[in-house]
C-alpha positions as CSV (number, residue, x, y, z in Angstrom):
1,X,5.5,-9.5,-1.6
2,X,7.2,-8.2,1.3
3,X,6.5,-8.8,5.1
4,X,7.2,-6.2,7.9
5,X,7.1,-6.7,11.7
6,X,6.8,-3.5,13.0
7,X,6.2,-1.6,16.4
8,X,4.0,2.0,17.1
9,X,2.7,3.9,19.4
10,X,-0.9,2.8,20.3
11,X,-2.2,5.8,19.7
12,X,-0.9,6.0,16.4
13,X,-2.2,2.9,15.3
14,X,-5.7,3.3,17.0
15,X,-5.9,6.7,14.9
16,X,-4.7,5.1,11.6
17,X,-6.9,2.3,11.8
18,X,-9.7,4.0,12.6
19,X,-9.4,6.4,9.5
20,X,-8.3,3.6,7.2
21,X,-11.7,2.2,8.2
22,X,-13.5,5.4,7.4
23,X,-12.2,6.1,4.2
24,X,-11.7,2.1,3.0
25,X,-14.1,0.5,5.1
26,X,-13.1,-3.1,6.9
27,X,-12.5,-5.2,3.8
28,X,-9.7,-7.7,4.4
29,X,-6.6,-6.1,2.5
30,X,-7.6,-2.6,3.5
31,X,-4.7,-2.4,6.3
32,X,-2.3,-3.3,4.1
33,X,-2.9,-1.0,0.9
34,X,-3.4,2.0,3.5
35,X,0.2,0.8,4.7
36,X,1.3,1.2,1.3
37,X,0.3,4.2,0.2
38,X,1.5,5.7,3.4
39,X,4.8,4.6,2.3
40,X,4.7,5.9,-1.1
41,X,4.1,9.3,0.1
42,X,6.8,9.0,2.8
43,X,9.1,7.8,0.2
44,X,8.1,10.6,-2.3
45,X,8.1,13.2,0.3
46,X,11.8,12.0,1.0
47,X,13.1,12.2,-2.2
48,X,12.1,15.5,-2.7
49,X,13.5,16.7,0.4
50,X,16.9,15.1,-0.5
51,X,16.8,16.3,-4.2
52,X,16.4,19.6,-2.7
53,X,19.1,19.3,-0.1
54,X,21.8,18.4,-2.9
């Protein structure tokens, strides 16, 4: 399993934590699947673009 150190804007992160805890609750784990899937759709949405660029 991979680890990332990363930096945001505070706002960003207060909003994104704050929905995660809506829609996931506060479960331990919870941060990190929401983190995931927002990477899957980055990475989908991505590819499409650059399939579609080509």
């Amino acid at each position: 399993m991979g680890k990332m150190t990363i930096v945001i804007d505070d706002d960003l992160e207060e909003e994104f934590r704050r929905l995660v805890a809506l829609k996931y609750g506060t479960r331990k784990g919870v941060l990190g699947a929401a983190i995931s899937e927002a990477i899957k759709t980055w990475i989908r949405k991505t590819k499409k673009e650059l399939e579609n660029a080509e």
